[in-house]
Every structure is written in structure tokens, then in C-alpha cells.
Backbone atoms as SQL, in Angstrom:
CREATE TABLE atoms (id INTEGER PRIMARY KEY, chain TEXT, resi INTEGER, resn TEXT, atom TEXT, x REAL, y REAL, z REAL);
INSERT INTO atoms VALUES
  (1, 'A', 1, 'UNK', 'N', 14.735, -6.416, 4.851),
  (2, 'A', 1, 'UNK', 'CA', 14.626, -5.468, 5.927),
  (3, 'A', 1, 'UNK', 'C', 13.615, -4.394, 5.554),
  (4, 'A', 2, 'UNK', 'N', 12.566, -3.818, 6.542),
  (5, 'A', 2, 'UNK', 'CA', 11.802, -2.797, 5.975),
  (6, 'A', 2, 'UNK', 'C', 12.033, -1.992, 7.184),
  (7, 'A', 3, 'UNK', 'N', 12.175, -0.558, 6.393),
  (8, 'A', 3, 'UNK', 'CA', 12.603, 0.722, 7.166),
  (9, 'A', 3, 'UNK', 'C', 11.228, 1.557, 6.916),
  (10, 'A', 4, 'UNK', 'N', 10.821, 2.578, 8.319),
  (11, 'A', 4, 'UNK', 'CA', 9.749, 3.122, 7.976),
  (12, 'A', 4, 'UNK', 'C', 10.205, 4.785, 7.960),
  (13, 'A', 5, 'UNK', 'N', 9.978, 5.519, 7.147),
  (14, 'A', 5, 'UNK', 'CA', 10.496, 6.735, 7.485),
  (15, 'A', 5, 'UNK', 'C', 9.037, 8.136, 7.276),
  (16, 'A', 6, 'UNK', 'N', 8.692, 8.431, 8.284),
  (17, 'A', 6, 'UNK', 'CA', 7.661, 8.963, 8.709),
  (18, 'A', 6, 'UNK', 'C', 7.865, 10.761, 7.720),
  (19, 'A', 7, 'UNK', 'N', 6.904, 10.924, 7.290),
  (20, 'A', 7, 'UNK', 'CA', 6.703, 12.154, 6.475),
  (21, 'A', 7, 'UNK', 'C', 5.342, 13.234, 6.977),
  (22, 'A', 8, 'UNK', 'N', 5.470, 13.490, 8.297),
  (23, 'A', 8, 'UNK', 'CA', 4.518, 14.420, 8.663),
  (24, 'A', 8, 'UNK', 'C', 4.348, 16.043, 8.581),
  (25, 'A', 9, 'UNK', 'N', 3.411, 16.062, 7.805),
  (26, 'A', 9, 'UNK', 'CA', 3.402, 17.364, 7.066),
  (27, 'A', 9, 'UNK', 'C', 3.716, 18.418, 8.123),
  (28, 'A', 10, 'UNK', 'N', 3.245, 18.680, 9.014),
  (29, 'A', 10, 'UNK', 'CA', 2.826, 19.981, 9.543),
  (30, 'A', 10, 'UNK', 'C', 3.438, 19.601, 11.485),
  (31, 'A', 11, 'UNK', 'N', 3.713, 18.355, 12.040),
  (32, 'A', 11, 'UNK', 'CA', 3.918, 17.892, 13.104),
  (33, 'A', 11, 'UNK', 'C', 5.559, 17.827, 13.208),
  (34, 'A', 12, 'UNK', 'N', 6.498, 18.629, 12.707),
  (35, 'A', 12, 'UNK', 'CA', 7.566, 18.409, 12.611),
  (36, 'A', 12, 'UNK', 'C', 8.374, 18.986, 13.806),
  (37, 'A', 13, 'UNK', 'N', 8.032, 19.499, 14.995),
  (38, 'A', 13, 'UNK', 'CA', 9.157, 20.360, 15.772),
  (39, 'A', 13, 'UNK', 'C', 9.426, 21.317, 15.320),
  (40, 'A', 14, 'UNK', 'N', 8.845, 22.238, 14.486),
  (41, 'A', 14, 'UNK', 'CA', 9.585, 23.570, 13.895),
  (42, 'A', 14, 'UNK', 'C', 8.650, 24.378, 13.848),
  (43, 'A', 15, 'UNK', 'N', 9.502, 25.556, 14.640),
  (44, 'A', 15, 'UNK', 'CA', 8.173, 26.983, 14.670),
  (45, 'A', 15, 'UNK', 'C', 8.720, 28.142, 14.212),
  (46, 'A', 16, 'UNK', 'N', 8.004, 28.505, 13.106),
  (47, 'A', 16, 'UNK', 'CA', 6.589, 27.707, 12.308),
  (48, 'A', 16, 'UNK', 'C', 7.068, 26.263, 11.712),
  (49, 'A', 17, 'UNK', 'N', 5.943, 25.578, 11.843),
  (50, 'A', 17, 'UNK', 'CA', 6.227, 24.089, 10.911),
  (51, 'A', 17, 'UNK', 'C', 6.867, 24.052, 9.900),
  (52, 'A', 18, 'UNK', 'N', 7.225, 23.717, 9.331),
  (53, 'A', 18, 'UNK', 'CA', 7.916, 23.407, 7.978),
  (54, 'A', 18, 'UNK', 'C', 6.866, 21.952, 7.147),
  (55, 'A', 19, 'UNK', 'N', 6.419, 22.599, 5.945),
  (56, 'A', 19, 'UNK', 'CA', 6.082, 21.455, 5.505),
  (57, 'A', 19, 'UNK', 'C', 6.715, 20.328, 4.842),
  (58, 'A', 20, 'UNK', 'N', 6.531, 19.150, 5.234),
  (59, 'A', 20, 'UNK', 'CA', 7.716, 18.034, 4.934),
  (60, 'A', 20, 'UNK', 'C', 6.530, 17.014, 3.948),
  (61, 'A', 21, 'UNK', 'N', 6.983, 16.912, 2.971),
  (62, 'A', 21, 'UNK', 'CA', 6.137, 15.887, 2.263),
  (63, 'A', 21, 'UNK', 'C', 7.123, 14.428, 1.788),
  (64, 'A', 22, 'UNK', 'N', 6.572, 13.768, 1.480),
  (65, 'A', 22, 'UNK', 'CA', 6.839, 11.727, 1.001),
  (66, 'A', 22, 'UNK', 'C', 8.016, 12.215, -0.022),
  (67, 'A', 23, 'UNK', 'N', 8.198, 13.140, -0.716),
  (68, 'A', 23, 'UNK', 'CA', 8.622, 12.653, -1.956),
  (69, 'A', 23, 'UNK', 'C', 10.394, 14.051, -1.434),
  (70, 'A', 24, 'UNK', 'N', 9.789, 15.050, -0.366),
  (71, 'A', 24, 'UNK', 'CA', 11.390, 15.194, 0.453),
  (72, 'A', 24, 'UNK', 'C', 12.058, 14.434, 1.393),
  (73, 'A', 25, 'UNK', 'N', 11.245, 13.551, 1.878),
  (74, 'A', 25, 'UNK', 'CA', 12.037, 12.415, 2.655),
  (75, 'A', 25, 'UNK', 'C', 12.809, 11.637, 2.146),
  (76, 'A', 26, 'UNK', 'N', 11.749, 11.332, 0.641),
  (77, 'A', 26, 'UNK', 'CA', 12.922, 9.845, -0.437),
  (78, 'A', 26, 'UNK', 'C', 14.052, 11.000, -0.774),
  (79, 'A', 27, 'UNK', 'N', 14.175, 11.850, -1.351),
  (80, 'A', 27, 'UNK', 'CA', 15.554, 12.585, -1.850),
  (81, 'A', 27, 'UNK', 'C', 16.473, 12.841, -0.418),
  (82, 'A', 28, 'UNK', 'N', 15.910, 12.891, 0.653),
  (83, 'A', 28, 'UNK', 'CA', 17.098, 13.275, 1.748),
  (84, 'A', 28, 'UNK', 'C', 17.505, 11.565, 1.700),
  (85, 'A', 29, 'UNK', 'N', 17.161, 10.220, 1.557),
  (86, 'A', 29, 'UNK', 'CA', 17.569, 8.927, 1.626),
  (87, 'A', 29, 'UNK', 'C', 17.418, 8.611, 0.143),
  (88, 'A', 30, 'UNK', 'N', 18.484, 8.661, -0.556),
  (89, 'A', 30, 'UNK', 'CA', 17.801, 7.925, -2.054),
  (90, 'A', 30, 'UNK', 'C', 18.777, 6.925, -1.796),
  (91, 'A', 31, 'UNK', 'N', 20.048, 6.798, -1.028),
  (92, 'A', 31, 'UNK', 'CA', 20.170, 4.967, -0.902),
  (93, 'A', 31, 'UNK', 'C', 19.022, 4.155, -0.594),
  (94, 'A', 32, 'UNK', 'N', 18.471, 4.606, 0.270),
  (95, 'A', 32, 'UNK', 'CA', 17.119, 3.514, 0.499),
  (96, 'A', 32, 'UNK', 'C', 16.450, 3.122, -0.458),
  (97, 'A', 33, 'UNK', 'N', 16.045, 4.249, -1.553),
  (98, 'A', 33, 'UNK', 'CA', 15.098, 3.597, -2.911),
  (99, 'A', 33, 'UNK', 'C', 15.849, 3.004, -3.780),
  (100, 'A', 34, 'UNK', 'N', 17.692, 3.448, -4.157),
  (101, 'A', 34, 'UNK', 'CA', 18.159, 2.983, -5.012),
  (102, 'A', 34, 'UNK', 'C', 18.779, 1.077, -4.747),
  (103, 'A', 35, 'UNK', 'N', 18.677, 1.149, -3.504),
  (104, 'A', 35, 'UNK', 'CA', 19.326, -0.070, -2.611),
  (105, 'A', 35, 'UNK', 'C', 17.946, -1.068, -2.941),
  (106, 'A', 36, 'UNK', 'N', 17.108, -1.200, -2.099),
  (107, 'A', 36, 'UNK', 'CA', 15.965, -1.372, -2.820),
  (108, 'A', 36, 'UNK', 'C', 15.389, -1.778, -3.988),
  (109, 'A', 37, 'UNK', 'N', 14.967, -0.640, -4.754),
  (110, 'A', 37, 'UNK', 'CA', 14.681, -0.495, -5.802),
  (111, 'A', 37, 'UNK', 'C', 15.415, -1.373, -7.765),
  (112, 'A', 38, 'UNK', 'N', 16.770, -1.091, -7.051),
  (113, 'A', 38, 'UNK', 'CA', 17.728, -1.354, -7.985),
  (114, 'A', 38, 'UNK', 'C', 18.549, -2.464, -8.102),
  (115, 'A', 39, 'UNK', 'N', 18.783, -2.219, -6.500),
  (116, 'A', 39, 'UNK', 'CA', 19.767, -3.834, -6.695),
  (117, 'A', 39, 'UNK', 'C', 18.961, -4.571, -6.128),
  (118, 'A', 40, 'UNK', 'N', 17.697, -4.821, -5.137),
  (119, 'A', 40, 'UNK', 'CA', 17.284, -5.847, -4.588),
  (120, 'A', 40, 'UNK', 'C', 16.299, -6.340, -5.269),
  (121, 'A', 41, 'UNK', 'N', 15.556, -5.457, -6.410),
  (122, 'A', 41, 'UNK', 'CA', 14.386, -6.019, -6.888),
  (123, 'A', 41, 'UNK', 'C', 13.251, -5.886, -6.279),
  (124, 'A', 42, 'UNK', 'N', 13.218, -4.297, -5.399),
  (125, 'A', 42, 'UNK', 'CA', 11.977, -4.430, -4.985),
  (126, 'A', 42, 'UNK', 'C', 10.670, -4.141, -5.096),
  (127, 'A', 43, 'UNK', 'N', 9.560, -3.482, -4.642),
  (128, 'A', 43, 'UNK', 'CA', 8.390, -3.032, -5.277),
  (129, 'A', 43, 'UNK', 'C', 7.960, -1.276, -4.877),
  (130, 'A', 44, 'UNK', 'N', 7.809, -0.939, -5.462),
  (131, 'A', 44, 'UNK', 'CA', 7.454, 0.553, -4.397),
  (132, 'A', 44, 'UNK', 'C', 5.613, 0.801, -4.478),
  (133, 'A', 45, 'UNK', 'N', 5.061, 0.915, -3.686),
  (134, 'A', 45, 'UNK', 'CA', 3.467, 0.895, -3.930),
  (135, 'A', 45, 'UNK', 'C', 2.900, 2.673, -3.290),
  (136, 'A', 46, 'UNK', 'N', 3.033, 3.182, -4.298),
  (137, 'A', 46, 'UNK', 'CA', 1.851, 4.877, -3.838),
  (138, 'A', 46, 'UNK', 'C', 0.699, 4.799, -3.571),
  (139, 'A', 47, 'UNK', 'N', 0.377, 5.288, -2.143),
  (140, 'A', 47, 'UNK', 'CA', -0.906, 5.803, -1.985),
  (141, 'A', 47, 'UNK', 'C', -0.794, 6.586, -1.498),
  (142, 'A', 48, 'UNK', 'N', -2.421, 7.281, -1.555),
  (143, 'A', 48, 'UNK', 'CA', -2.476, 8.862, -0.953),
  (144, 'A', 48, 'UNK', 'C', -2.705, 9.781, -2.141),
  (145, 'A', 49, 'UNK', 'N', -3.244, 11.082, -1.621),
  (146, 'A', 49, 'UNK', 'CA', -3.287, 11.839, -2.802),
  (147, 'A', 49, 'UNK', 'C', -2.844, 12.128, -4.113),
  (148, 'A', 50, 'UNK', 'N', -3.475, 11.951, -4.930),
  (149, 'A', 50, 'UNK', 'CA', -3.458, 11.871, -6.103),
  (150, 'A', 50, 'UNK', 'C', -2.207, 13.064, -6.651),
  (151, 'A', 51, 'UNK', 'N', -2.647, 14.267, -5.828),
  (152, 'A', 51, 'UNK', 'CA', -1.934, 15.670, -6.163),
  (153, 'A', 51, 'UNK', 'C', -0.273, 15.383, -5.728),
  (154, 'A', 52, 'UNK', 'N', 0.397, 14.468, -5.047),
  (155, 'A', 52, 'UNK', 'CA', 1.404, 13.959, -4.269),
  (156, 'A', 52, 'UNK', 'C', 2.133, 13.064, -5.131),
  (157, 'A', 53, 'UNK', 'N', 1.261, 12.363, -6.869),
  (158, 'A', 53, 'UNK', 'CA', 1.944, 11.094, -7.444),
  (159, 'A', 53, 'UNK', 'C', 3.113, 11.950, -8.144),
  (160, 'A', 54, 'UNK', 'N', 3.073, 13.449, -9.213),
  (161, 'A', 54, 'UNK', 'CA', 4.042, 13.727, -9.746),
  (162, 'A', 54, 'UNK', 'C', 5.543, 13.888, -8.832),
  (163, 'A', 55, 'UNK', 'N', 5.310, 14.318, -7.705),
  (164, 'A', 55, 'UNK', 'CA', 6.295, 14.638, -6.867),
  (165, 'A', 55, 'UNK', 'C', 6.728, 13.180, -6.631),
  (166, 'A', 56, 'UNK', 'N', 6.244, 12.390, -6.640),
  (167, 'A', 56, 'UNK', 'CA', 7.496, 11.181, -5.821),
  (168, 'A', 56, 'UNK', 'C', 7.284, 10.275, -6.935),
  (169, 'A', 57, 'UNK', 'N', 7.148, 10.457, -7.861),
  (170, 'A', 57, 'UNK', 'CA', 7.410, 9.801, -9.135),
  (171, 'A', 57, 'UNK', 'C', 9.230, 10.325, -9.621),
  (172, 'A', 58, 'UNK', 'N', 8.632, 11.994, -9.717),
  (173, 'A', 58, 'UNK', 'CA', 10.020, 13.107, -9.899),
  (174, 'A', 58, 'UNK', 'C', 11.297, 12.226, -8.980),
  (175, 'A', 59, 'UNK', 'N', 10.941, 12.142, -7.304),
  (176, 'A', 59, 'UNK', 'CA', 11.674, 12.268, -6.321),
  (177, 'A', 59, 'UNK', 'C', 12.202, 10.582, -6.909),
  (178, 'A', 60, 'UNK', 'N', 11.502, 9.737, -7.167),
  (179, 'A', 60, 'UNK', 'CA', 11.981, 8.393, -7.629),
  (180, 'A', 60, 'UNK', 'C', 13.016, 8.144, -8.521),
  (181, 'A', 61, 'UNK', 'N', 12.590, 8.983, -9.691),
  (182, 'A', 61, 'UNK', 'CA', 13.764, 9.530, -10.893),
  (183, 'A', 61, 'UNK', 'C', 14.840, 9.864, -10.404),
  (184, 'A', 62, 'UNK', 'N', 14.833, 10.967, -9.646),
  (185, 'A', 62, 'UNK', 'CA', 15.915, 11.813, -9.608),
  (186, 'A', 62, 'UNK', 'C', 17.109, 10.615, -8.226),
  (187, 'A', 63, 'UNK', 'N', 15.985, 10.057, -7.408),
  (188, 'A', 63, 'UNK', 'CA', 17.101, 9.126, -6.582),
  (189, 'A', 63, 'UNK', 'C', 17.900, 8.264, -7.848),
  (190, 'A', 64, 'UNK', 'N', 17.439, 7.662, -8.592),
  (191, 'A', 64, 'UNK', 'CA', 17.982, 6.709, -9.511),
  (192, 'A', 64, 'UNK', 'C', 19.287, 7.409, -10.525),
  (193, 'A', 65, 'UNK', 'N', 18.541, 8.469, -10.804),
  (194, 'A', 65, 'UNK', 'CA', 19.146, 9.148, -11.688),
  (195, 'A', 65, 'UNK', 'C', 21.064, 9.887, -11.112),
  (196, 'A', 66, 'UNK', 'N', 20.561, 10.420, -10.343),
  (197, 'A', 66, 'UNK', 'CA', 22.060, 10.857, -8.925),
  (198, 'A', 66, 'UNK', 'C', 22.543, 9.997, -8.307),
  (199, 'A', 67, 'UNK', 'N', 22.143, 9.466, -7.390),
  (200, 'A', 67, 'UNK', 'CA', 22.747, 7.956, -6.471),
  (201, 'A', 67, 'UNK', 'C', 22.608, 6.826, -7.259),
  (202, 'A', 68, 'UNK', 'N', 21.711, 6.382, -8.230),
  (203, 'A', 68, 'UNK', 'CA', 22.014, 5.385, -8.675),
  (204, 'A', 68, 'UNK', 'C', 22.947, 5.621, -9.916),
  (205, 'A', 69, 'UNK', 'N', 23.228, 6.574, -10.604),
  (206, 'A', 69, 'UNK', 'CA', 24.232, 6.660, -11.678),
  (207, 'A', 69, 'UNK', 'C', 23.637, 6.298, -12.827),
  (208, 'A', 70, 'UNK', 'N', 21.930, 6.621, -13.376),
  (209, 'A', 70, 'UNK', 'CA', 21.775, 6.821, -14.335),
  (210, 'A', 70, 'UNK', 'C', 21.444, 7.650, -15.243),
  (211, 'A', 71, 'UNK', 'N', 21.603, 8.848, -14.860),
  (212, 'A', 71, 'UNK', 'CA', 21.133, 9.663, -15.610),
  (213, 'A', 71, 'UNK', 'C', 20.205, 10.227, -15.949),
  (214, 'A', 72, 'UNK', 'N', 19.279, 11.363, -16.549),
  (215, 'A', 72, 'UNK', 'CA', 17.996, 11.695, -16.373),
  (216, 'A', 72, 'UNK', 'C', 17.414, 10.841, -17.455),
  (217, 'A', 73, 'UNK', 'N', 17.600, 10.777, -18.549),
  (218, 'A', 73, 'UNK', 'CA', 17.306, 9.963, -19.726),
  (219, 'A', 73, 'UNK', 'C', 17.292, 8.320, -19.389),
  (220, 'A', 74, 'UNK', 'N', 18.065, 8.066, -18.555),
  (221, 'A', 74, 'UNK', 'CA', 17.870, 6.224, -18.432),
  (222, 'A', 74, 'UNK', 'C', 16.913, 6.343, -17.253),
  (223, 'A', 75, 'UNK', 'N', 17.096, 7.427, -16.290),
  (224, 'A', 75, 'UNK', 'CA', 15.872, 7.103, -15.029),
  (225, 'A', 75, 'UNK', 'C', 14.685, 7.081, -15.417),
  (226, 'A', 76, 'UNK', 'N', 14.581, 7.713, -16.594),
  (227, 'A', 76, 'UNK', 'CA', 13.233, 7.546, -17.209),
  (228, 'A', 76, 'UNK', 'C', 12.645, 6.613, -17.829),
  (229, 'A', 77, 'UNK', 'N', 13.597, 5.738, -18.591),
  (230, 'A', 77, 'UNK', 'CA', 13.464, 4.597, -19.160),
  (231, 'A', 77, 'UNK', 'C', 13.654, 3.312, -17.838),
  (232, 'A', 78, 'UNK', 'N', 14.576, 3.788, -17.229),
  (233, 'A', 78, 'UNK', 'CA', 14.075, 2.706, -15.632),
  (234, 'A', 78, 'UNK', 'C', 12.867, 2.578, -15.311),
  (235, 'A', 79, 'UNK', 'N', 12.054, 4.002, -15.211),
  (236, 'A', 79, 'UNK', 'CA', 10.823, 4.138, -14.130),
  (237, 'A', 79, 'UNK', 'C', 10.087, 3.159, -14.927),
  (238, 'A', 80, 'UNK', 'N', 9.757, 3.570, -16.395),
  (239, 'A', 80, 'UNK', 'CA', 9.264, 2.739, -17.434),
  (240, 'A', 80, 'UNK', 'C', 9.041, 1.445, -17.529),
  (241, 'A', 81, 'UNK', 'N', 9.880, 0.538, -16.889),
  (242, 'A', 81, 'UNK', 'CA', 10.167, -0.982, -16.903),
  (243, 'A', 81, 'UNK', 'C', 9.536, -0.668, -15.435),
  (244, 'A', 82, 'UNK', 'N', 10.351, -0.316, -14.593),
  (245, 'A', 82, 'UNK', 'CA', 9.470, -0.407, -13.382),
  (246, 'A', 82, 'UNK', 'C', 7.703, -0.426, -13.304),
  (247, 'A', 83, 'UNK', 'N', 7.202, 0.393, -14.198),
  (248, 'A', 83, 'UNK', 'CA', 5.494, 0.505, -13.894),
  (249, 'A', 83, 'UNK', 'C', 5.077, -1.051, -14.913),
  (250, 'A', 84, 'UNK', 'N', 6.017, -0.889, -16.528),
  (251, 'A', 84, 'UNK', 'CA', 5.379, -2.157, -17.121),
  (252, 'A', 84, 'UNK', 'C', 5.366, -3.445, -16.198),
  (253, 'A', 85, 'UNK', 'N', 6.891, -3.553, -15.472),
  (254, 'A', 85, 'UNK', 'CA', 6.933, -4.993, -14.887),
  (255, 'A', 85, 'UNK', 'C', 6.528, -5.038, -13.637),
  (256, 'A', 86, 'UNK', 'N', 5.729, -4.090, -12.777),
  (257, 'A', 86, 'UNK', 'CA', 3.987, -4.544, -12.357),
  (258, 'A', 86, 'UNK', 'C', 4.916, -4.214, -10.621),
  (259, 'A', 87, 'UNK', 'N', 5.893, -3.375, -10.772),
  (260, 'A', 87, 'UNK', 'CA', 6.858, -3.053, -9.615),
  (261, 'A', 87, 'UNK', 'C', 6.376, -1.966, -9.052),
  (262, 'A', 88, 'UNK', 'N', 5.890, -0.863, -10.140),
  (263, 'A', 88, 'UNK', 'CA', 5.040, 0.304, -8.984),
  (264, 'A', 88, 'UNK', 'C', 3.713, 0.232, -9.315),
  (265, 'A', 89, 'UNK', 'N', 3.221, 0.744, -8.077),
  (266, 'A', 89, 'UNK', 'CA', 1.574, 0.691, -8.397),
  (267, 'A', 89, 'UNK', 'C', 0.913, 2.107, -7.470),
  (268, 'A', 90, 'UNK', 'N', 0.045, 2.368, -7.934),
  (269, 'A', 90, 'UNK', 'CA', -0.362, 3.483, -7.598),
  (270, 'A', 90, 'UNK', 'C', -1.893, 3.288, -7.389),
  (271, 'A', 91, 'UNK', 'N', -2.113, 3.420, -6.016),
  (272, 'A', 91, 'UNK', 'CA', -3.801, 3.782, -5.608),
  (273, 'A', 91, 'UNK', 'C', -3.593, 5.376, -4.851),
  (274, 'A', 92, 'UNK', 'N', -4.283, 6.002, -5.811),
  (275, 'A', 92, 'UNK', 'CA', -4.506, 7.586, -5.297),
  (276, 'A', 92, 'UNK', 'C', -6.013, 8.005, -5.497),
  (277, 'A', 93, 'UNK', 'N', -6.352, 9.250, -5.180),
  (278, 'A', 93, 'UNK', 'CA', -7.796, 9.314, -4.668),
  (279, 'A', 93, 'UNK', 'C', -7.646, 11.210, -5.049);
């Protein structure tokens, strides 16, 4: 199943806007990345600004780490296997 969940910075209904970025959308849903990610075996692929990779790298961790029940120390060693075994990939600019 693929779910799309839209992250528009500045187009949000709120006056003044509120800025909403990629990497506060995954923490308001981290079943989606941990469901995904964890039990299904899936891939996660970044693009887009370069200035945007620490934040949803962080936001990736921290879903795994809280909803998935590992901890800050194993989410890190998760993400780890995740980039070696060719699961995230990153084109930024």
C-alpha cells in the first residue's frame, strides 16, 4: 500500500502560515515509517534539499526509536544497516 502525506511549507490554512516541513509530518505518523520501515522491509528514498537530510534522518531515528521500541542507541545502529543494506538513499542538491 503507498500512502502520500503532503508536507507544504507555507500553504497550510493558517494565518499566519505555520511552517510544516517532511521530517514534522513523519513524527506526527511514525506508525507509517515504523510499519514500513521495520516490519515490512521497506525502502525510504530522500530528496530535496540537502539542508532538510539532518532533520528527517533525526525524525527517522526518533520514529524507530519511540514507536518502534528501540531506543536511541539501537535506532542508531538500525539507521546504520538501513543506509549499508542499500534501503535509504539520498539525492539532495
Amino acid at each position: 500500500m503507498t500512502e502520500l502525506q503532503g508536507a507544504f511549507q507555507f500553504d497550510n490554512g493558517m494565518d499566519p502560515p505555520k511552517q510544516v516541513f517532511v521530517s514534522d509530518k513523519m513524527i506526527e505518523n511514525p506508525a507509517l515509517i515504523t510499519d514500513n520501515l521495520m516490519q515490512k522491509g521497506g525502502y525510504f528514498y530522500m530528496c530535496g534539499p540537502a539542508v532538510a537530510t539532518p532533520s528527517v534522518q533525526k525524525a527517522l531515528k526518533q520514529c524507530v526509536a519511540t514507536h518502534g521500541g528501540l531506543g536511541d542507541e539501537k535506532a542508531e545502529a538500525w539507521f546504520d544497516e538501513l543506509m549499508s543494506n542499500g534501503r535509504y538513499s539520498e539525492e539532495s542538491y
